[in-house]
GUKOL-17506 format. One record per residue (C-alpha): chain; x, y negated, z negated. Coordinates in steps of 0.5 Angstrom, whole numbers, padded with zeros to 4 digits. Layout:
REM GUKOL-17506
<pt><chain>A</chain><xx>X</xx><yy>Y</yy><zz>Z</zz></pt>
...
REM end
This chain:
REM GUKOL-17506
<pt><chain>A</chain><xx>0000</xx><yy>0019</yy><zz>-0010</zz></pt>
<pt><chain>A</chain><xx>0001</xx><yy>0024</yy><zz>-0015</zz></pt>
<pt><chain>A</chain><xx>-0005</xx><yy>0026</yy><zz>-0020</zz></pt>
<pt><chain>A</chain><xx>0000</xx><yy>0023</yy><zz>-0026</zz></pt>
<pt><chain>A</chain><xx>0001</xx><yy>0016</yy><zz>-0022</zz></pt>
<pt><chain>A</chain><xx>-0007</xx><yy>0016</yy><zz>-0020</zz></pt>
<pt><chain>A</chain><xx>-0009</xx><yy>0016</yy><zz>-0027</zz></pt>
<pt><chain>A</chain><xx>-0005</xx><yy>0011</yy><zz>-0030</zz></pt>
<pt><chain>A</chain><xx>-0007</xx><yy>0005</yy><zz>-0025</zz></pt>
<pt><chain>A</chain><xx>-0011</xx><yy>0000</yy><zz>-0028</zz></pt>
<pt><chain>A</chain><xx>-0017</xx><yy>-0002</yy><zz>-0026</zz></pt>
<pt><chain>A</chain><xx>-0013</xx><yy>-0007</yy><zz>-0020</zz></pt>
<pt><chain>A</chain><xx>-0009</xx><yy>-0003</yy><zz>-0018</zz></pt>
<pt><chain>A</chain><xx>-0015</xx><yy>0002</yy><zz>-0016</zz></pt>
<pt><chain>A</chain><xx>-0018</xx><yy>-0002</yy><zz>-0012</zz></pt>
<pt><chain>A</chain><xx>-0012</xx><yy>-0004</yy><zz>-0009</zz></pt>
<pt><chain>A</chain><xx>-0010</xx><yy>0003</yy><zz>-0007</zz></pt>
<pt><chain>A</chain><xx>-0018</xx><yy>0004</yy><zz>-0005</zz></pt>
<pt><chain>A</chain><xx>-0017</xx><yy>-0002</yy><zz>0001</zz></pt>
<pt><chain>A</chain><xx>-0011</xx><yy>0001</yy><zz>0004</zz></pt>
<pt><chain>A</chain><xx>-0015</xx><yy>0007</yy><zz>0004</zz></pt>
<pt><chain>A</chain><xx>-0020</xx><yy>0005</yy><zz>0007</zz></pt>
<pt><chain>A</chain><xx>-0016</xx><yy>0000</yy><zz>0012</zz></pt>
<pt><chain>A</chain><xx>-0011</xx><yy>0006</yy><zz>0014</zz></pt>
<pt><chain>A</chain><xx>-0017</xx><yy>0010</yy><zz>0016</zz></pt>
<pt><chain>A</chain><xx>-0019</xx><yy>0003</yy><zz>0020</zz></pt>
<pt><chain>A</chain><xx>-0013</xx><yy>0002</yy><zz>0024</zz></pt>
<pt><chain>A</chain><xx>-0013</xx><yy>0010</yy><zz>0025</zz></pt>
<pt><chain>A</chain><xx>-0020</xx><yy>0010</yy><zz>0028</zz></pt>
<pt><chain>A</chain><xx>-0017</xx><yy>0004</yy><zz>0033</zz></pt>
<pt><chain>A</chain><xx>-0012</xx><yy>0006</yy><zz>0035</zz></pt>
<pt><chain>A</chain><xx>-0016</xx><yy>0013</yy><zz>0037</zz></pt>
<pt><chain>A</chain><xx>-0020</xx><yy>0009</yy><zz>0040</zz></pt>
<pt><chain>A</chain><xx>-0015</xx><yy>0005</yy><zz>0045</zz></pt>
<pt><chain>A</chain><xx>-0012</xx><yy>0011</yy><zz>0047</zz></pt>
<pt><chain>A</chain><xx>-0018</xx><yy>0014</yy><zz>0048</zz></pt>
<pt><chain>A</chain><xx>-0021</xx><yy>0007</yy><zz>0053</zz></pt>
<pt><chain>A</chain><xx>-0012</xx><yy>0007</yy><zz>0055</zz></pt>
<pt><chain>A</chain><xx>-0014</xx><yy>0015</yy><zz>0058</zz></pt>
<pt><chain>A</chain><xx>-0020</xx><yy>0014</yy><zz>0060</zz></pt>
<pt><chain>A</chain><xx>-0018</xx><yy>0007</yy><zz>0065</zz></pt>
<pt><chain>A</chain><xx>-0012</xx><yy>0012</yy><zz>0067</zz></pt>
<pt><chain>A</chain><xx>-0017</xx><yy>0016</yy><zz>0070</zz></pt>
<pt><chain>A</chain><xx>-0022</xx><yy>0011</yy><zz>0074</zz></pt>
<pt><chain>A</chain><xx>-0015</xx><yy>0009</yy><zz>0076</zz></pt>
<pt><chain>A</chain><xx>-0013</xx><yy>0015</yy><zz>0079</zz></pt>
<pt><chain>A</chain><xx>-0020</xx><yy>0017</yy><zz>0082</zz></pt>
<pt><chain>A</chain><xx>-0020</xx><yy>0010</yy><zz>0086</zz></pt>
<pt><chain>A</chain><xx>-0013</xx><yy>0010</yy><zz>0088</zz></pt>
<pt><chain>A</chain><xx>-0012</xx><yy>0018</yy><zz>0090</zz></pt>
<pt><chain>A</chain><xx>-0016</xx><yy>0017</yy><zz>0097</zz></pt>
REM end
């Protein structure tokens, strides 16, 4: 969001703007972590099956 745009966000429009904030860092780290549980099963996986 530009500066000028920042600045002229009422009070609701902060708070709104401070919740998608901390919900996009949210379903960032989930999705982190998925795909780190997803790679971490792939590996077990591999281990058990290659003998």
């Amino acid at each position: 969001m530009p500066l000028e745009e920042a600045a002229a966000l009422a009070l609701e429009g902060v708070n709104q703007a401070v919740y998608g904030s901390i919900m996009t860092f949210v379903l960032d780290v989930f999705t982190k972590a998925t795909w780190t549980v997803k790679a971490c099963l792939l590996l077990f996986y591999v281990r058990l099956t290659i003998r």
